[in-house]
C-alpha positions as CSV (number, residue, x, y, z in Angstrom):
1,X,-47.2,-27.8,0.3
2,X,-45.1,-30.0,-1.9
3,X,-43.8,-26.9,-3.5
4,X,-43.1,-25.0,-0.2
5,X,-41.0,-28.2,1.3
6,X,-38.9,-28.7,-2.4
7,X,-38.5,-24.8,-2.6
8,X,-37.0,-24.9,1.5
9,X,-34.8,-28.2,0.4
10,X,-33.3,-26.6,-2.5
11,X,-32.8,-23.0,-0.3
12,X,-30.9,-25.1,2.5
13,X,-28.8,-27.1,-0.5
14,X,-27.7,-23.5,-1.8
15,X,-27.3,-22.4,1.9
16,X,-24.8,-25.1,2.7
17,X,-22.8,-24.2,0.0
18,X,-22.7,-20.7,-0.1
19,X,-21.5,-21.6,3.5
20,X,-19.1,-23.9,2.8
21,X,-17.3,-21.7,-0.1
22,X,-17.7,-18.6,2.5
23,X,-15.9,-20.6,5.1
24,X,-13.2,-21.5,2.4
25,X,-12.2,-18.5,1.2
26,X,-12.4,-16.7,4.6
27,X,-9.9,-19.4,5.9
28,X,-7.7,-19.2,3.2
29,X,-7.4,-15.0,3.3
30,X,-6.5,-15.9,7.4
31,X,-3.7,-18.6,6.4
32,X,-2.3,-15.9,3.7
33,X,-2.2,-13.0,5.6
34,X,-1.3,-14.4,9.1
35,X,0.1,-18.0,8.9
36,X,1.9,-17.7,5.1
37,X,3.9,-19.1,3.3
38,X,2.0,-20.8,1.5
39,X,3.8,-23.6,-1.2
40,X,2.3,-24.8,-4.3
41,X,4.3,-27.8,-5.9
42,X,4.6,-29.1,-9.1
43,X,6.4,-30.9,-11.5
44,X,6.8,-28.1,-13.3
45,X,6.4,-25.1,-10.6
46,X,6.9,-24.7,-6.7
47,X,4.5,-21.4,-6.1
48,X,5.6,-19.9,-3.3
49,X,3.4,-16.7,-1.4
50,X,3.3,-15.3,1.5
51,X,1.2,-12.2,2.4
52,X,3.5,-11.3,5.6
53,X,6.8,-11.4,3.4
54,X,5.0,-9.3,0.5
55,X,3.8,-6.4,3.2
56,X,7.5,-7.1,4.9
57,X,9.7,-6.3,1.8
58,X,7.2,-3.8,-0.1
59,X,6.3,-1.2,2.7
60,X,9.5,0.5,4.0
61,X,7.7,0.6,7.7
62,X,5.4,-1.7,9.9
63,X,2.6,1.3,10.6
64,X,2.1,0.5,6.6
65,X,2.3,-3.3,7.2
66,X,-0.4,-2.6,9.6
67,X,-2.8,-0.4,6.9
68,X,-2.1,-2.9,4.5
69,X,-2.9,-6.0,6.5
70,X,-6.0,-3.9,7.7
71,X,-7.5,-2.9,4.5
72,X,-7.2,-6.8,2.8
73,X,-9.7,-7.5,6.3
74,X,-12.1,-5.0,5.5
75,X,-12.3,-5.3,2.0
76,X,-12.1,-9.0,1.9
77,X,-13.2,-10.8,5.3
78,X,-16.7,-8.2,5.3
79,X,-18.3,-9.6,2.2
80,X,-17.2,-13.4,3.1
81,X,-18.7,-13.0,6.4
82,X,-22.0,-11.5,4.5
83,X,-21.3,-14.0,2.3
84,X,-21.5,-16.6,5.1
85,X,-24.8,-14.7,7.4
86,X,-26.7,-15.2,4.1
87,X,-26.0,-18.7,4.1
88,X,-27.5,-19.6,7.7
89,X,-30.3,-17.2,7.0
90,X,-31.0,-19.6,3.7
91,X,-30.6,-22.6,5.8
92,X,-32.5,-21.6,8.9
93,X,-34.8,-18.9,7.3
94,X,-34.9,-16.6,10.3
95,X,-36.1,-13.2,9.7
96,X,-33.6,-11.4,11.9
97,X,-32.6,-7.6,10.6
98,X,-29.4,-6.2,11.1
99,X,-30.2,-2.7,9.3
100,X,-28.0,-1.1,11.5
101,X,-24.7,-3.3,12.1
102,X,-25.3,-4.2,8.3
103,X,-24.7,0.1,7.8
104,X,-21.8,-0.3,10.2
105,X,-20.5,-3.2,8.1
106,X,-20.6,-1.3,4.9
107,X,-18.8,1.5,6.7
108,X,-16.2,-0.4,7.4
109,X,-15.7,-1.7,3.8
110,X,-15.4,1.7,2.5
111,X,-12.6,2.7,5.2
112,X,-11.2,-0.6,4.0
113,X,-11.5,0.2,0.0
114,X,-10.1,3.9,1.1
115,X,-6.9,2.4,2.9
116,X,-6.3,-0.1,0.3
117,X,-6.2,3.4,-2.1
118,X,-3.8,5.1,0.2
119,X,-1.5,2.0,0.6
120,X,-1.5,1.4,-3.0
121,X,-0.4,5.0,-3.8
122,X,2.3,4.9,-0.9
123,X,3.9,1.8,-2.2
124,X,4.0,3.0,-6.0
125,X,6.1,5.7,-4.7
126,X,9.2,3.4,-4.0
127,X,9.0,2.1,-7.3
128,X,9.1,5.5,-9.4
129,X,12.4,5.8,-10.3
130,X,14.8,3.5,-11.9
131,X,18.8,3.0,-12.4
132,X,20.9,0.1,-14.4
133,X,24.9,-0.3,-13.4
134,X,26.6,-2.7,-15.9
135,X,29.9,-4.5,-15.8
136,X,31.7,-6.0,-18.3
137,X,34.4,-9.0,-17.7
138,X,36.9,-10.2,-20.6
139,X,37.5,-13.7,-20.2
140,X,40.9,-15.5,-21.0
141,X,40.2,-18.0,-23.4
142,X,41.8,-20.1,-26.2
143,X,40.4,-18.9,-29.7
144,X,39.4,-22.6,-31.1
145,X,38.2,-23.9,-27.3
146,X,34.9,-24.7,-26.5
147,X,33.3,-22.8,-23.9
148,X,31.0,-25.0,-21.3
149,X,28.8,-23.2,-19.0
150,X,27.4,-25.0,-15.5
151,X,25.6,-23.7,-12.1
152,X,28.4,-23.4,-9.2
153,X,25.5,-25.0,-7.2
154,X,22.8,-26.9,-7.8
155,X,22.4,-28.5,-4.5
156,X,20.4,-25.6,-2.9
157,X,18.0,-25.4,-6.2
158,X,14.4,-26.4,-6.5
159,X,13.2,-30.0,-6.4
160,X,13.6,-31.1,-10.4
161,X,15.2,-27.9,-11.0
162,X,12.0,-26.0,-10.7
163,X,11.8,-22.0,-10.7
164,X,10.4,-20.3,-7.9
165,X,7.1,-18.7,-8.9
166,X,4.8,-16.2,-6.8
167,X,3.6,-13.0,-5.9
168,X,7.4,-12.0,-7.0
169,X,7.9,-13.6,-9.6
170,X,11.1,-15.1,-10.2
171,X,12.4,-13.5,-6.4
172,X,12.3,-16.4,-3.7
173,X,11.8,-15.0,0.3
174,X,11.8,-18.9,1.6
175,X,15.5,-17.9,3.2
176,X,14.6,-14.4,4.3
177,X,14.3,-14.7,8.3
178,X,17.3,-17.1,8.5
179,X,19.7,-15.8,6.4
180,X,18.9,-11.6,6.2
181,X,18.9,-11.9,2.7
182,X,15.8,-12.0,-0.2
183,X,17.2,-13.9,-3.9
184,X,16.7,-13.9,-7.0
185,X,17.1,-15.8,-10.0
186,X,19.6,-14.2,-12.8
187,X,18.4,-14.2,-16.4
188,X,21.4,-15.5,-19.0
189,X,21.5,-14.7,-22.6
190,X,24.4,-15.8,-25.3
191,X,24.9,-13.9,-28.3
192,X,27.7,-14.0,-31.2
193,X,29.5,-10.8,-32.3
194,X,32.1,-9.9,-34.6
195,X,35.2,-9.7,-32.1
196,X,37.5,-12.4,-31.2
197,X,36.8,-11.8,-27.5
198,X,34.6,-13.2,-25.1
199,X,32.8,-11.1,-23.0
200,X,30.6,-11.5,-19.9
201,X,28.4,-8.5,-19.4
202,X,26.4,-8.4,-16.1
203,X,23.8,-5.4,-15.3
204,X,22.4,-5.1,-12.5
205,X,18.8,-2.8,-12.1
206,X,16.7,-1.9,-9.6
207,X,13.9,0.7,-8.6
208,X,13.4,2.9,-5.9
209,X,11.5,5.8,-4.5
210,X,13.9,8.2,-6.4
211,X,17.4,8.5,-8.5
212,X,19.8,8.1,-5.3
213,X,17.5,5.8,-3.7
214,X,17.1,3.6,-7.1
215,X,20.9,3.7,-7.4
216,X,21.9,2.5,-3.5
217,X,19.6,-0.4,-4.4
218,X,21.3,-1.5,-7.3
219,X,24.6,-1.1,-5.8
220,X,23.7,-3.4,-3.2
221,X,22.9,-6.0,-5.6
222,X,25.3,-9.3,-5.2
223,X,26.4,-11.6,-7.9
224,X,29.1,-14.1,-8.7
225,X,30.3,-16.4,-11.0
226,X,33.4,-18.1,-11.8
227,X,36.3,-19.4,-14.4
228,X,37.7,-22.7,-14.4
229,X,39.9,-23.2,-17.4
230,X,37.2,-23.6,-20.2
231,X,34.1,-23.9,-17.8
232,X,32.1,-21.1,-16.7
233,X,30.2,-21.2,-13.5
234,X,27.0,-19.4,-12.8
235,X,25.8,-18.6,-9.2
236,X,22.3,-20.1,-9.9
237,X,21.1,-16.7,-7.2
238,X,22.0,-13.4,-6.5
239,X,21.3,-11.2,-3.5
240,X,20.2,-8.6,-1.5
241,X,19.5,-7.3,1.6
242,X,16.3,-8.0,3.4
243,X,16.0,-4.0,4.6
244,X,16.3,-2.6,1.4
245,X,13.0,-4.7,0.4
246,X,11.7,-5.8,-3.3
247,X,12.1,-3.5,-5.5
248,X,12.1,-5.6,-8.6
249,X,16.3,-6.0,-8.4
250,X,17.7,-8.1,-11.7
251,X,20.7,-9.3,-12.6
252,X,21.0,-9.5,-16.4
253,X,23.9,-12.1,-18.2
254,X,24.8,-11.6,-21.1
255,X,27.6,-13.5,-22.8
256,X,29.2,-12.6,-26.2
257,X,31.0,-15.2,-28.0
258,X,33.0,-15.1,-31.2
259,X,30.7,-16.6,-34.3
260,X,31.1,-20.2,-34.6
261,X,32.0,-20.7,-31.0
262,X,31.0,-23.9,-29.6
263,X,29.2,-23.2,-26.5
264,X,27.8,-26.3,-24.2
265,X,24.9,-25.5,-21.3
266,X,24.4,-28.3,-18.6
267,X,21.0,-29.0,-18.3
268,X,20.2,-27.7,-15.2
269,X,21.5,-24.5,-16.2
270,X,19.2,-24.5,-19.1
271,X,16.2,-25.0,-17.6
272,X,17.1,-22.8,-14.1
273,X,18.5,-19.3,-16.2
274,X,17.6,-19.5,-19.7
């Protein structure tokens, strides 16, 4: 008898909390795909994600939006509602069967598994091709000057300077609904060569479902910076346009300096592109 009442005690305890993490996770995979973003801060991070931008700039139309919010449901909210049944059924230890919805459930998370395939496929098809357009930009610049190097504006960067990290990476969608436009952050690299010159190269890359596709995407790319005198100015972002969706655009900086050349970084330009 002891046994029986300690054995129904311990049952309800695990009940309770395979309930509460059921309930958890469930609510979490709602907030994600229907009420994102969803911001993680730091003080060395902000995580940013949001499951409605991801399906927005990844899948070229909203029917695929639609397969793609589908599947995550069937493959993910099916076992935390399981998940959650066997919890009551713990905690109340009712002997109910459900052979038949539970057959109808399993059917549904293997339409869900198959949809997740055939999105998956149809989204690695816009990344299968590839194309790189560089520029390069000769600065004017006194032989024995120093050359200083700032962000043209660091007012619309993280709090503390912080990078922008999520299911994109280093690609921030905060601004995409008021402003048309998804960013990204530039990468900047200084190297010494042998010439006299000083020499900003910028490439911009991108991928798409083929060549021509690949190439439109790069082309659309937008990035400036800026000479004043002896200071360089970095636009801490570059651009592009919300329709032509994530398709892992960079923007690649390197500068090429004379050896010896003194060359001074401002801090936040440091820690924000380097």
């Amino acid at each position: 008898m002891v046994i029986g009442v300690f054995a129904r005690i311990v049952a309800a305890i695990i009940g309770v909390a395979i309930i509460l993490l059921g309930v958890v996770l469930l609510t979490a995979l709602v907030t994600a795909l229907f009420f994102g973003p969803v911001s993680i801060a730091s003080p060395f991070h902000a995580w940013v994600f949001s499951f409605p931008h991801f399906f927005e700039v990844v899948f070229a139309s909203s029917w695929m939006i639609f397969l793609a919010t589908a599947a995550m449901v069937l493959t993910l909210g099916i076992p935390l509602a399981v998940l959650i049944y066997f919890g009551l059924k713990m905690i109340f230890n009712f002997n109910g069967r459900l052979r038949g919805f539970g057959i109808f459930l399993f059917f549904l998370w293997i339409v869900g598994l198959a949809l997740s395939v055939f999105v998956l496929i149809n989204g690695a098809r816009e990344f299968t091709s590839q194309r790189s357009l560089r520029q390069d930009h000769v600065l004017e610049w006194a032989p024995s000057g120093t050359v200083y190097l700032d962000l043209s504006d660091a007012g619309g960067l993280y709090p503390a300077g912080n990078r922008p990290y999520g299911a994109f990476g280093l690609w921030d969608t905060s601004q995409m609904e008021s402003t048309g436009n998804i960013r990204g952050i530039p990468e900047l690299r200084i190297r010494e060569h042998a010439s006299d010159e000083i020499r900003l190269t910028i490439t911009r890359s991108s991928r798409g479902a083929s060549y021509a596709w690949a190439t439109r995407n790069t082309e659309r790319i937008d990035y400036h910076f800026r000479q004043q005198d002896s200071l360089l100015l970095f636009d801490p972002f570059f651009s592009f346009r919300r329709e032509d969706g994530w398709r892992v655009q960079k923007v690649r900086l390197e500068l090429f300096v004379p050896e010896g050349t003194r060359v001074e970084t401002a801090r936040e330009l440091r820690r924000w592109m380097m």
